[in-house]
Backbone as JSON, one array per atom type, in Angstrom:
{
  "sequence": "XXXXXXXXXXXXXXXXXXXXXXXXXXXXXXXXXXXXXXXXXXXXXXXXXXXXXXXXXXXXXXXXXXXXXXXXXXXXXXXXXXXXXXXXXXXXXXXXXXXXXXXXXXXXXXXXXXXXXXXXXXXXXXXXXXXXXXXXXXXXXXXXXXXXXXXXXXXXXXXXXXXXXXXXXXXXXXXXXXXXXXXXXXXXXXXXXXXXXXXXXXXXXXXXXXXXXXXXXXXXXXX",
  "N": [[133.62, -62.75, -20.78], [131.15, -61.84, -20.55], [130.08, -63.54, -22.44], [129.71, -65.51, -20.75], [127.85, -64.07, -18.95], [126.0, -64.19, -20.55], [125.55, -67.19, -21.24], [124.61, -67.87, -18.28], [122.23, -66.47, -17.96], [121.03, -67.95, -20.37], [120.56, -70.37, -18.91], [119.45, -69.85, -16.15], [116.82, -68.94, -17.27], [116.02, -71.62, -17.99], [115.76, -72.83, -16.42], [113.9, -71.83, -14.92], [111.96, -71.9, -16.6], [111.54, -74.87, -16.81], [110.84, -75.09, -13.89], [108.23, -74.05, -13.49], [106.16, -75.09, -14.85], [103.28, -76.93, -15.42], [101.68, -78.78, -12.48], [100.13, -81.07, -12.62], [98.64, -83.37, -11.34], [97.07, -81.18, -9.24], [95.67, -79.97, -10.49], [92.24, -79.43, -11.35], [89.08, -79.16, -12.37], [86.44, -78.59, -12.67], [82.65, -79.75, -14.2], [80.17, -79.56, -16.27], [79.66, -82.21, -16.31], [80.84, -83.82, -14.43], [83.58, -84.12, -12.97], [86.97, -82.87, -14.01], [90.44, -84.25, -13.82], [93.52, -82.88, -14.53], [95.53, -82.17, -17.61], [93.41, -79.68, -19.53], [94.01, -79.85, -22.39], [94.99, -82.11, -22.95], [95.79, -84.96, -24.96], [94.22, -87.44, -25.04], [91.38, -88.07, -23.66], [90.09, -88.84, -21.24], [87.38, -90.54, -19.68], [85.62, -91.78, -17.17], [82.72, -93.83, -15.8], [81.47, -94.03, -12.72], [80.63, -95.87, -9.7], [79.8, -95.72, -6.19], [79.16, -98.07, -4.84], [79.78, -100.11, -6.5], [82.04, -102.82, -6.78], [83.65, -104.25, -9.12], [84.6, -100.84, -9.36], [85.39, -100.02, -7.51], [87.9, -102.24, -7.44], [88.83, -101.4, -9.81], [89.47, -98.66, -9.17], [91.65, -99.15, -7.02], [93.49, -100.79, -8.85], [94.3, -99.12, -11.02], [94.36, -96.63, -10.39], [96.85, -95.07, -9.28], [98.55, -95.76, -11.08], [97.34, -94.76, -13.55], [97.58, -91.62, -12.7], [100.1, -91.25, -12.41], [101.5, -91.67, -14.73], [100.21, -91.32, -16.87], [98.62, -88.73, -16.54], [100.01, -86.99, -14.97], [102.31, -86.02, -16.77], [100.62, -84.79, -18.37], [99.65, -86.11, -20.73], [97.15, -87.28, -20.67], [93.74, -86.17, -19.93], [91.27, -86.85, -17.11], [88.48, -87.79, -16.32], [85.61, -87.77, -14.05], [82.62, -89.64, -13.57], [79.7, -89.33, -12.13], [78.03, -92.5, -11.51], [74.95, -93.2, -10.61], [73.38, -95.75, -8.67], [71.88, -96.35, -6.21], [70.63, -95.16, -3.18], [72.6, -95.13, -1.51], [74.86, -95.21, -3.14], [74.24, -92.72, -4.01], [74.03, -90.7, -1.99], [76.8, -90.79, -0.86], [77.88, -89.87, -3.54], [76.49, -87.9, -3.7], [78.26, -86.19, -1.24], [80.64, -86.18, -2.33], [80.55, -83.78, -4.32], [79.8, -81.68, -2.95], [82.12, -81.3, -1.35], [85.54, -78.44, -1.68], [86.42, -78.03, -5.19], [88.64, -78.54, -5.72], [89.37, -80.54, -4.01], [87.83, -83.22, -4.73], [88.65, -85.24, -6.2], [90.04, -86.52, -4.12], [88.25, -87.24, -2.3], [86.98, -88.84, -3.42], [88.5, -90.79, -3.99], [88.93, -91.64, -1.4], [86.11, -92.61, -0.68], [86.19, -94.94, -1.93], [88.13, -96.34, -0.68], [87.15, -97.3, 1.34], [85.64, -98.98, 0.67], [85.1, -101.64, 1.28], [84.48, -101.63, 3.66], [81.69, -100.41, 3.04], [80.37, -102.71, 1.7], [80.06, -104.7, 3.34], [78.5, -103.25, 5.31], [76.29, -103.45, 4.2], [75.4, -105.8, 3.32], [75.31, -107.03, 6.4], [73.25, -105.05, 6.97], [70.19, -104.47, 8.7], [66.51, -104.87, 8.65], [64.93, -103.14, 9.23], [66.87, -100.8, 9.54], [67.14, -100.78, 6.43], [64.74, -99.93, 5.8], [65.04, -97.72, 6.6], [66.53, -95.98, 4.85], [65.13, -95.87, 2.24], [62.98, -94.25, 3.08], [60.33, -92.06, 2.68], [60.55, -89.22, 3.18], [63.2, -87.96, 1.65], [66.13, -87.15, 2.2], [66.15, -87.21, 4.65], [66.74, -89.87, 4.55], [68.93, -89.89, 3.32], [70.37, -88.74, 5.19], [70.16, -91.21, 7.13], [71.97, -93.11, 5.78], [74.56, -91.82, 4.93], [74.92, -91.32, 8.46], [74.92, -94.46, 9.24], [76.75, -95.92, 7.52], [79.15, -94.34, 7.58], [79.9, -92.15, 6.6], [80.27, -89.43, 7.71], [82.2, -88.97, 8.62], [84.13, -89.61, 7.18], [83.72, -87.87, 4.95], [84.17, -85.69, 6.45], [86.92, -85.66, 6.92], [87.68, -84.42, 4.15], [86.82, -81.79, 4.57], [84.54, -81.54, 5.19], [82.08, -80.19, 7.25], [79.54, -81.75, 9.71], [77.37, -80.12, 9.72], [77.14, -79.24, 7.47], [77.71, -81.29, 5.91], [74.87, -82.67, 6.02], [73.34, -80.25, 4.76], [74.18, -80.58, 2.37], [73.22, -82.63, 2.12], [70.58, -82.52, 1.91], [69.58, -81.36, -0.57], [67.79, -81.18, -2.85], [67.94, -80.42, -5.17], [70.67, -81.17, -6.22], [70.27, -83.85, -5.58], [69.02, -84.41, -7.89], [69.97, -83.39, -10.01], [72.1, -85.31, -10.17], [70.9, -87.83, -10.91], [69.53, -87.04, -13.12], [72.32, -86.78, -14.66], [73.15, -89.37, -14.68], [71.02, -90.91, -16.28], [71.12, -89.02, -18.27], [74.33, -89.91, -19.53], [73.57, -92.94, -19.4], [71.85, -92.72, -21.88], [73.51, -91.13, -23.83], [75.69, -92.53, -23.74], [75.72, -95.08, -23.57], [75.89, -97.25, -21.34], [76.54, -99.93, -19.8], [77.17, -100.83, -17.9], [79.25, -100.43, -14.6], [82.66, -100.08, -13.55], [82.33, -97.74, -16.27], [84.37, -96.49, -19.7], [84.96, -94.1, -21.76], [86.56, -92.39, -24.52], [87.99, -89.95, -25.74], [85.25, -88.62, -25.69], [84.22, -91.13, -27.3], [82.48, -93.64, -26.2], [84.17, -97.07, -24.92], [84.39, -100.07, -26.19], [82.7, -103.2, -23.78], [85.12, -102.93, -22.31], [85.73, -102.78, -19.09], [87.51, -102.51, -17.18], [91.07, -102.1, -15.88], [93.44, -103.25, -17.72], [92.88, -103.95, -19.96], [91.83, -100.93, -20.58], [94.2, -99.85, -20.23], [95.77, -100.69, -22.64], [94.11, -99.4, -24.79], [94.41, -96.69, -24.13], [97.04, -95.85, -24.5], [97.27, -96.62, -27.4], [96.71, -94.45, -28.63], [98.36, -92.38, -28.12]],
  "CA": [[132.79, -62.49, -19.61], [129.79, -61.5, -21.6], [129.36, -64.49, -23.06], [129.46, -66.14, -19.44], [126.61, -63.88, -18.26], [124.52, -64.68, -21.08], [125.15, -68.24, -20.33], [124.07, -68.06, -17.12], [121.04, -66.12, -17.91], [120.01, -68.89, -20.55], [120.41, -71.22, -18.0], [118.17, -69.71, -15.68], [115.23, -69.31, -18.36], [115.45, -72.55, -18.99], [115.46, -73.54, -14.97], [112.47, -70.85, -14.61], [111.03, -72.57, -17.29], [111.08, -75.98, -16.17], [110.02, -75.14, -12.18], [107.16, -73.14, -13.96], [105.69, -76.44, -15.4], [102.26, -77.27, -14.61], [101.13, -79.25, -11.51], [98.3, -81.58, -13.45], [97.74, -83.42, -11.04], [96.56, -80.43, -8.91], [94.54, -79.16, -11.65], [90.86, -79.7, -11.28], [88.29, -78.63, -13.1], [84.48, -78.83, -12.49], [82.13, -79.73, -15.72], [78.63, -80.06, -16.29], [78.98, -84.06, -16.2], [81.54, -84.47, -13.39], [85.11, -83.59, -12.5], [88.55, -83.28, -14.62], [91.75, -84.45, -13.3], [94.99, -82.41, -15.87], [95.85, -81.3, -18.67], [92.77, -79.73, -20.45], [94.11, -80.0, -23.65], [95.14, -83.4, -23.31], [95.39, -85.97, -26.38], [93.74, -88.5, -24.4], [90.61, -87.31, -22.94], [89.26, -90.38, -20.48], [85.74, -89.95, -18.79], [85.45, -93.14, -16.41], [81.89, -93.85, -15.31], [82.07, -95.46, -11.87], [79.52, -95.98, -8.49], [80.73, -96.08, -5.17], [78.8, -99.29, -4.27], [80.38, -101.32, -7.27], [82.88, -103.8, -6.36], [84.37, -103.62, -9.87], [85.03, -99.74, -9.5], [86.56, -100.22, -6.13], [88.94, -103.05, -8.06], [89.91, -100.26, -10.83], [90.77, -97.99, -8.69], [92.62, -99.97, -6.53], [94.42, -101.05, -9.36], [95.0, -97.84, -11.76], [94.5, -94.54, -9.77], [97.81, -94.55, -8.96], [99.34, -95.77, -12.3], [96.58, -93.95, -14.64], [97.82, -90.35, -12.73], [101.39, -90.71, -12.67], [102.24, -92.21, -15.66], [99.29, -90.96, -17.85], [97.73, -87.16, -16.17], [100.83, -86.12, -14.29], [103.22, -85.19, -17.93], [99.78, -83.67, -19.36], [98.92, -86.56, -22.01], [95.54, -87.88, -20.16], [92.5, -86.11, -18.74], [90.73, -88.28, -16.3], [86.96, -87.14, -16.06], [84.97, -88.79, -13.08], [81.15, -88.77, -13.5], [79.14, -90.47, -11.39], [76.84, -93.13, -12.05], [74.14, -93.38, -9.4], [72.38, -96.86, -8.88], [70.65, -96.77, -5.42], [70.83, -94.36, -2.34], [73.99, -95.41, -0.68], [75.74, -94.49, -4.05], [73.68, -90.86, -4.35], [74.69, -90.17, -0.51], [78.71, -90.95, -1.12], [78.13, -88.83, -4.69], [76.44, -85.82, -3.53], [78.74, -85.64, -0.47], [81.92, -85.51, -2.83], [80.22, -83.1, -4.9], [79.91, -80.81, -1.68], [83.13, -80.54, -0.86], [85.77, -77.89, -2.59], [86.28, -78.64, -6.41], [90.2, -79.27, -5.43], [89.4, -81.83, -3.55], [87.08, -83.93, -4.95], [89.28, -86.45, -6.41], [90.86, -87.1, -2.46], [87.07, -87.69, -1.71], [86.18, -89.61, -4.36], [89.07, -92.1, -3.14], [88.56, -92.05, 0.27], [85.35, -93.55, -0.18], [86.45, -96.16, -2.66], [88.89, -96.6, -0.25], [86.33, -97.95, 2.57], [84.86, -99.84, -0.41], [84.85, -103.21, 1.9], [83.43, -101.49, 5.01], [80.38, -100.21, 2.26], [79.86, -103.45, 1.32], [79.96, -105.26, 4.91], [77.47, -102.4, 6.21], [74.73, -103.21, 3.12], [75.29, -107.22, 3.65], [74.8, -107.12, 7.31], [72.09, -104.26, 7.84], [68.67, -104.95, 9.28], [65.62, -104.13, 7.66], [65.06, -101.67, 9.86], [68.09, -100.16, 8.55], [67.16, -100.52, 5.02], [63.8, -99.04, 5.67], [65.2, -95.85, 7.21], [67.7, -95.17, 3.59], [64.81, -95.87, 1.52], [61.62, -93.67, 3.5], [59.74, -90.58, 2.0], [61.74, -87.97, 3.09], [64.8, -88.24, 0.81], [66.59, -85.95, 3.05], [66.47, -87.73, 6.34], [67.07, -91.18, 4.06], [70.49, -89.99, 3.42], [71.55, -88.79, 6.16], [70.46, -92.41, 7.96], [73.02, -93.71, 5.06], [75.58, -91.2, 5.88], [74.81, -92.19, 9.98], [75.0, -95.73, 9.18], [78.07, -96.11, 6.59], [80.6, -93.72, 8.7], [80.01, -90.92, 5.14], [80.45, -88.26, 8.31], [83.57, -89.41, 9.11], [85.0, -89.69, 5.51], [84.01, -86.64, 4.13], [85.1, -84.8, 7.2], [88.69, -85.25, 6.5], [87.78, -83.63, 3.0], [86.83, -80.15, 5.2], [82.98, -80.62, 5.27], [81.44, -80.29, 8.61], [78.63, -82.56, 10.11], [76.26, -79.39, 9.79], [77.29, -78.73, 5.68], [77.03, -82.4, 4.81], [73.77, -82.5, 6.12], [72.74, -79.25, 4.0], [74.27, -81.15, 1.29], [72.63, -84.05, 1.69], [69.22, -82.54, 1.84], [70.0, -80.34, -1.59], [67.24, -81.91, -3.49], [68.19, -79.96, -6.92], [71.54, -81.88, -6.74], [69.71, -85.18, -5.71], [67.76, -84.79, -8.99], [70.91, -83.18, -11.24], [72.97, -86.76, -10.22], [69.98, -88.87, -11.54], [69.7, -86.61, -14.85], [72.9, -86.93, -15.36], [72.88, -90.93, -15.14], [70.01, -91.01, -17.03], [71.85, -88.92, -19.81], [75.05, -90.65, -19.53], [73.25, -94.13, -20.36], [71.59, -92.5, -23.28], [74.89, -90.56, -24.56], [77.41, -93.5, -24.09], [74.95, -96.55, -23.71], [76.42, -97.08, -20.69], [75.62, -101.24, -19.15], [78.05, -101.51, -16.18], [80.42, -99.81, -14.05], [83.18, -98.44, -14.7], [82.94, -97.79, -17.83], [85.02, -95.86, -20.1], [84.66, -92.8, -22.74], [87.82, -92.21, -24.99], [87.46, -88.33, -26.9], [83.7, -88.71, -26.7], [83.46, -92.65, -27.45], [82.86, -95.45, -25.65], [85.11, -97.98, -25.15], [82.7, -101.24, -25.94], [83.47, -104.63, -23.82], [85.96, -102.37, -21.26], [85.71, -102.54, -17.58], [89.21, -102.94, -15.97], [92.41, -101.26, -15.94], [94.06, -104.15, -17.8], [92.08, -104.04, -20.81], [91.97, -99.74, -21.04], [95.72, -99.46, -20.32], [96.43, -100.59, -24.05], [93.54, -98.67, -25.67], [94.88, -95.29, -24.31], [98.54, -95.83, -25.58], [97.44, -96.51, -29.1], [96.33, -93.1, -28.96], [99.0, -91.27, -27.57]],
  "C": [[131.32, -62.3, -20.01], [129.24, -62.61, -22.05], [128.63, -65.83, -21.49], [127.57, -65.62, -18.93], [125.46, -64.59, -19.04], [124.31, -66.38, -21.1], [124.06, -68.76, -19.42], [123.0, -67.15, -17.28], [119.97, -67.06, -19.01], [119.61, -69.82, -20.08], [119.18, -70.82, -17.24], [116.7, -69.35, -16.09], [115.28, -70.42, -18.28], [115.32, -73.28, -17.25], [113.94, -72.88, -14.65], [111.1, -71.74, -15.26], [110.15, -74.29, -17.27], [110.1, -76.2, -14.55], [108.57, -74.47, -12.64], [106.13, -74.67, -14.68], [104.73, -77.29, -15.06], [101.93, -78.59, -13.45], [99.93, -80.06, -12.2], [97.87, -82.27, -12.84], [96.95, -82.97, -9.28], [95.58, -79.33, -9.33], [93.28, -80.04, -11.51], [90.23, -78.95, -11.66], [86.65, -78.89, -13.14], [83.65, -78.54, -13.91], [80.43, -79.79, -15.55], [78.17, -81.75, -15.7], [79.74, -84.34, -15.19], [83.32, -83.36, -12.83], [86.66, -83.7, -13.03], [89.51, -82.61, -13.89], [92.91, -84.05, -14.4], [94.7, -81.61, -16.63], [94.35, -80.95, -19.1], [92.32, -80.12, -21.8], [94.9, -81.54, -24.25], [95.19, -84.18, -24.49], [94.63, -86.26, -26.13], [93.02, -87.52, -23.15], [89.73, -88.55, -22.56], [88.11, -89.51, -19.56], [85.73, -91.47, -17.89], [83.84, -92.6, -15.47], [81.58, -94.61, -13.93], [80.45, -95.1, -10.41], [80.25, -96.59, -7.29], [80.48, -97.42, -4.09], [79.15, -100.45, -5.52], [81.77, -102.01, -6.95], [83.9, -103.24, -7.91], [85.14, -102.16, -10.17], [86.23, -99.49, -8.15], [88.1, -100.99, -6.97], [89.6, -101.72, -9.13], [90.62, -99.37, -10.24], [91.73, -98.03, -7.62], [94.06, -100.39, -7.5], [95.12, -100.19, -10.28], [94.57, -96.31, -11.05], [95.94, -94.24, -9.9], [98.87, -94.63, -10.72], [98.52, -94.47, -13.31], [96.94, -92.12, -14.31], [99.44, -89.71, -12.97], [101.6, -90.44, -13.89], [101.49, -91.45, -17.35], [99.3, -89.23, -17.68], [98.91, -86.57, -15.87], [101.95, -85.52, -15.6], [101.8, -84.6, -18.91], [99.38, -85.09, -20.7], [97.44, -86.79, -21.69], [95.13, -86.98, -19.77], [92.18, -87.13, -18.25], [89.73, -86.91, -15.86], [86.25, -88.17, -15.31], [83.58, -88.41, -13.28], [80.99, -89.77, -12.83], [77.66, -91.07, -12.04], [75.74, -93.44, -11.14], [73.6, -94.85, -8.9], [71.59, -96.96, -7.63], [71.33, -95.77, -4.41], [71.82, -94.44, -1.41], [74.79, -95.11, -1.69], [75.58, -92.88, -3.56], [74.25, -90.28, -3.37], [75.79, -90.08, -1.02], [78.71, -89.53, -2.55], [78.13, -87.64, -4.53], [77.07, -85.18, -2.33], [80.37, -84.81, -1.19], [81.2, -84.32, -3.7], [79.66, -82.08, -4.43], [80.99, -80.38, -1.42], [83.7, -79.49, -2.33], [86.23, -79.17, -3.69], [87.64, -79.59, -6.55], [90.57, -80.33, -4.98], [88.57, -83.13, -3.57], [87.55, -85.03, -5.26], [90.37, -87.19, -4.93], [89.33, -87.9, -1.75], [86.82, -89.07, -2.23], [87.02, -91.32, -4.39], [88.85, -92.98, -2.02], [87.07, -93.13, 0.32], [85.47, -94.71, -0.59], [87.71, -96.8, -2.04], [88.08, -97.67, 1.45], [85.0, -98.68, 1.58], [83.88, -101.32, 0.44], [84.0, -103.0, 2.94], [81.85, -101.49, 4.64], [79.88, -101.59, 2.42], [79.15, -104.21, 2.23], [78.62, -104.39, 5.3], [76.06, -103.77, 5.4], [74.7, -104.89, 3.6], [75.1, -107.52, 5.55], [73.51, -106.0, 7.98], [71.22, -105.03, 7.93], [67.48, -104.24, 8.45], [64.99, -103.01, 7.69], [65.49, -100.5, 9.23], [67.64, -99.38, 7.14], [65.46, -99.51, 4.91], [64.12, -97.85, 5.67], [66.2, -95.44, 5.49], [66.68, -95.54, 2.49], [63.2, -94.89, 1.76], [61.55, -92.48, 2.51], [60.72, -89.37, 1.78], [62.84, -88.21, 2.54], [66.08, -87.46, 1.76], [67.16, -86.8, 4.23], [66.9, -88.96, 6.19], [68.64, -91.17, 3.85], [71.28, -89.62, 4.34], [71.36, -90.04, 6.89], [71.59, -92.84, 7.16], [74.39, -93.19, 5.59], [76.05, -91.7, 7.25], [75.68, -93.75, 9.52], [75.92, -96.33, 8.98], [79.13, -95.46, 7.09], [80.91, -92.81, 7.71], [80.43, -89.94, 6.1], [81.64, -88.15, 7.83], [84.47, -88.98, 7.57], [85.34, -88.54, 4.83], [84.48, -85.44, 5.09], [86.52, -84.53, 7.14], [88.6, -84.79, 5.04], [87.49, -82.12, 3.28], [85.27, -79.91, 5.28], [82.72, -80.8, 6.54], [80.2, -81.33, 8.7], [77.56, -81.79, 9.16], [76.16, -79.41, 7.95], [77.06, -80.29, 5.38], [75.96, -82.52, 5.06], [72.83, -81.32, 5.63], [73.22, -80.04, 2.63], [73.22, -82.23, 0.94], [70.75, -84.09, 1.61], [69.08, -81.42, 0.58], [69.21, -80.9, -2.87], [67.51, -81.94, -5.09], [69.82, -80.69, -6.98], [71.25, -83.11, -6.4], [69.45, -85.13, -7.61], [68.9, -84.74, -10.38], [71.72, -84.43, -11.37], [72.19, -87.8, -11.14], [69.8, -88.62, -13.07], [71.0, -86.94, -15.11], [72.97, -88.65, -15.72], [72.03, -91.24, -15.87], [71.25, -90.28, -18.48], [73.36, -89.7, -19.93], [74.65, -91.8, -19.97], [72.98, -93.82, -21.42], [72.32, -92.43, -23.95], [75.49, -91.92, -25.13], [76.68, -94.94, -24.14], [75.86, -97.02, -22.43], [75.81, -98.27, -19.93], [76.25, -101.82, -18.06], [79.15, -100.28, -16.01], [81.71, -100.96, -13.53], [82.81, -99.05, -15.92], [83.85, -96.78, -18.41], [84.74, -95.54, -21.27], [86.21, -92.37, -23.21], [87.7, -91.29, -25.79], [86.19, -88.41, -27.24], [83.32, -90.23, -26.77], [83.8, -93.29, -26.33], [83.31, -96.25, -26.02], [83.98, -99.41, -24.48], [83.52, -102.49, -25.18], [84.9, -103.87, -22.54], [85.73, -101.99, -19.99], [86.53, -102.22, -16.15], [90.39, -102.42, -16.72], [93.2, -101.86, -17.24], [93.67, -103.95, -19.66], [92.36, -102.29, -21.2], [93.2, -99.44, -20.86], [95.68, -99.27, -21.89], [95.06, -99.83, -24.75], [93.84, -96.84, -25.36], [96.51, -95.21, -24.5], [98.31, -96.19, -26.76], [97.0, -94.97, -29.02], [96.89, -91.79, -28.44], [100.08, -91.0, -28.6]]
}
């Protein structure tokens, strides 16, 4: 009988122990340069540099979000670090709205818009010049929210929990206008950095890598 209980009490350590078993990819983590998705202590520590008006970044994560979290982040071997790369004021808008909402949900944002990738593109290829005047005027402030207006950014980042009134305090937050641009600026320096995405593997750049297809097999030699 004795030996029964203790049985059944190593059993349930070892059930405790398994349901106890981190959540990675509900782990988020806010950094100086961007946003990590898992394990901390990861082997495989990926940084992906991406812009939410690149076609190619739309294509990656179209094609590995979903593989690169299960299969990689969700048993703890991968981080996945998102920085953003800025290139013109319809990126910066989309950037500094995800980087408004909470920290938890930044990677739901950071989909969503790469998820209305095609609508982005459609807007910028049919605006008027009009248009393009108003997202490039003086006031930086009133330039993004016409982008915001224009592109349907309300809309988007509203189902991430920000209000009309808060993305529009976001979007006029000049010291994180300026911290997005430093960091792109140091990011090219750091990693040399000549297209989006790119990709950062423990620190290095991965030279000649743009697409899923290609960084699949350089983060399994290293697991």
């Amino acid at each position: 009988m004795k030996a029964l209980f203790r049985a059944a009490a190593t059993l349930g350590i070892a059930l405790m122990s398994v349901g106890a078993a981190p959540n990675w990819l509900a782990t988020v983590a806010k950094t100086d340069g961007g946003h990590v998705l898992g394990n901390p202590n990861a082997k495989v520590k990926l940084i992906t540099f991406e812009s939410y008006t690149c076609s190619h970044c739309a294509d990656f994560e179209k094609e590995a979000a979903g593989a690169l979290r299960i299969a990689y982040v969700q048993p703890g071997k991968v981080s996945l670090e998102v920085r953003h790369f800025v290139r013109d004021p319809v990126d910066l808008t989309a950037a500094m709205l995800t980087e408004c909402v909470a920290p938890a949900k930044f990677f739901n944002a950071h989909q969503a818009f790469f998820a209305k990738f095609d609508q982005i593109a459609q807007m910028i290829t049919r605006s008027t010049k009009a248009q393009q005047d108003r997202w490039y005027e003086k006031d930086q402030a009133a330039a993004r929210r016409a982008v915001a207006s224009d592109f349907g950014f309300y809309d988007i980042i509203s189902a991430q929990g920000l209000t009309r009134a808060q993305a529009d305090q976001c979007l006029g937050n000049a010291a994180l206008a300026k911290r997005l641009a430093d960091q792109t600026k140091a990011a090219d320096e750091k990693f040399n950095i000549t297209g989006t995405p790119s990709f950062a593997i423990n620190g290095v750049t991965l030279i000649a890598t743009h697409q899923w297809s290609l960084l699949k097999p350089q983060i399994d030699a290293r697991l």
